[in-house]
C-alpha atoms as one frame of an Amber mdcrd trajectory, in Angstrom:
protein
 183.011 -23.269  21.916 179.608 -23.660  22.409 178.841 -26.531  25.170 175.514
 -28.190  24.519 173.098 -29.496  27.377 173.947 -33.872  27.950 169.870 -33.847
  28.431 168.854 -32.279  24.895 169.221 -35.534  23.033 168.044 -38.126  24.498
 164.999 -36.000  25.304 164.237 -35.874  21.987 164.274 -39.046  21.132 162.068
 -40.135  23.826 159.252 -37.359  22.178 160.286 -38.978  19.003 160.058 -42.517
  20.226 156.695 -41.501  21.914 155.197 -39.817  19.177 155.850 -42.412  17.012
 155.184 -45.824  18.775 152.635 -43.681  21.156 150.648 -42.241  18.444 151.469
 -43.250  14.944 151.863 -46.295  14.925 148.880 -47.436  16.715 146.800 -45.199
  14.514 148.149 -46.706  11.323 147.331 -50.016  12.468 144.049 -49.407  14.002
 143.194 -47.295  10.771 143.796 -50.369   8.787 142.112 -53.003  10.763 138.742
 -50.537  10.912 139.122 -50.651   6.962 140.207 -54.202   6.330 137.774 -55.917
   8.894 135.723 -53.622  11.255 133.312 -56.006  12.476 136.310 -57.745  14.423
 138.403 -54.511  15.214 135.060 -53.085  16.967 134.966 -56.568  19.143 132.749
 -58.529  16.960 129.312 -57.030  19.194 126.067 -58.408  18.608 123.202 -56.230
  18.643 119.752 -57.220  18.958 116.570 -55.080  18.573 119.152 -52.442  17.878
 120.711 -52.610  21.250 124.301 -54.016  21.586 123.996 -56.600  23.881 127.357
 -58.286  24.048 130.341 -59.951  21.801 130.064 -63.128  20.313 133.786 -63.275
  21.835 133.106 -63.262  25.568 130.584 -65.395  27.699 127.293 -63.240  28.647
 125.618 -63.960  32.146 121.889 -64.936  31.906 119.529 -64.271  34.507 116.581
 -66.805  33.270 117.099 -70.924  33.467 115.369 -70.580  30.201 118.011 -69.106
  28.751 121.279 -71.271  27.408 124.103 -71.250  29.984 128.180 -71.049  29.376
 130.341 -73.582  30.913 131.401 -72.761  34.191 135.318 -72.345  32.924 138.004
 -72.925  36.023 140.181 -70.811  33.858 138.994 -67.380  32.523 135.279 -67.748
  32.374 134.929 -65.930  29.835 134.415 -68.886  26.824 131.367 -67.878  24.669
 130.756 -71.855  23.355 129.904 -74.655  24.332 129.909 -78.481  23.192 126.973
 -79.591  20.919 126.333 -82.498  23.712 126.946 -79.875  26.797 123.721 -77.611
  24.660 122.302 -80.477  24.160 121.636 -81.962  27.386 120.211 -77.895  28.478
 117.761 -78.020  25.688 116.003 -80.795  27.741 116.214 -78.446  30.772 114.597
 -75.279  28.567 112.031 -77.263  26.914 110.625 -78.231  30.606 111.225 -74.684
  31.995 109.539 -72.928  28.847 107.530 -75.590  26.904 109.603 -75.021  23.599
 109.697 -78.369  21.846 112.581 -80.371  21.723 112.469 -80.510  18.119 112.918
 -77.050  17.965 115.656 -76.861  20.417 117.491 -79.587  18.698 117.045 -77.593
  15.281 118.396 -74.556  16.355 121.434 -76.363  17.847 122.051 -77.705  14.529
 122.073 -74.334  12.534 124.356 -72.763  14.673 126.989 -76.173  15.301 130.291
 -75.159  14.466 133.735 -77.155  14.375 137.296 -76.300  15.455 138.980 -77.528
  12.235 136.176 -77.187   9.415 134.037 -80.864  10.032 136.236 -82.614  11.334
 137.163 -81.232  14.807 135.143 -80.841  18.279 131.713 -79.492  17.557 130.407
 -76.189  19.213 127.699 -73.228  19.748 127.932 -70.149  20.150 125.585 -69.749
  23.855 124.690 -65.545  23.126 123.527 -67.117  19.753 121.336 -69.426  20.763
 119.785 -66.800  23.220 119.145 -64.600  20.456 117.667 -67.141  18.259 115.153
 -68.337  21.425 114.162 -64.626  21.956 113.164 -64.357  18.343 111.448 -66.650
  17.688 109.687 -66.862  21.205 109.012 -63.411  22.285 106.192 -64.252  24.632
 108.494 -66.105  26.663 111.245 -63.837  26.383 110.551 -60.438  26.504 110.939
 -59.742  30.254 114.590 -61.007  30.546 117.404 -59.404  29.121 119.323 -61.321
  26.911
């Protein structure tokens, strides 16, 4: 009678369990979410002037008061938006640090406004949005900081 090793099986099924949850699976899955959506399985990035320059996911540090600012968040820190009224009251701040009219400002806040539940919960922008729209639009102003 042959006696067989106690360490052979469950040996293999830890190579089995490890090749298969290790590798398989997450390949499947991450094969699929590249296909079905790759924008948001890539981290939703944001390029500008064909330089990735952050996620619209994660708050971005800006090193110019003309810029938009996120919320100083107790928690994480790492919130993207802000409240239409919180943008609102540092458009007043950026139009007297760069001169860009209040009109404008106020327009730009409006395009990019979104809300929690369709229209009818708390309104919000997007802060690395607003940068980018500034920076367009205002290159003169905004060239020599990164946004």
């Amino acid at each position: 009678m042959k006696k067989s090793n106690s360490l052979t099986v469950p040996i293999r099924i830890a190579l089995v369990s490890l090749v298969a949850c290790g590798i398989l699976f997450p390949g499947v899955v991450t094969s699929i979410a590249q296909l079905a959506m790759p924008v948001q399985a890539n981290g939703s990035l944001i390029s500008f002037h064909n330089t990735t320059i952050g996620s619209s996911l994660i708050a971005q540090d800006f090193n110019y008061s003309g810029f938009f600012q996120p919320r100083n968040d107790s928690a994480s820190g790492l919130d993207p938006d802000i409240t239409v009224q919180n943008a609102t009251q540092q458009a007043s701040k950026i139009h007297n640090v760069t001169g860009i009219s209040m009109a404008y400002l106020d327009s730009i806040i409006k395009e990019n406004t979104k809300y929690t539940l369709f229209f009818f919960g708390t309104a919000y922008v997007n802060v690395l949005d607003l940068n980018i729209n500034l920076a367009e639009h205002y290159p003169a102003i905004y060239d020599r900081y990164s946004v």
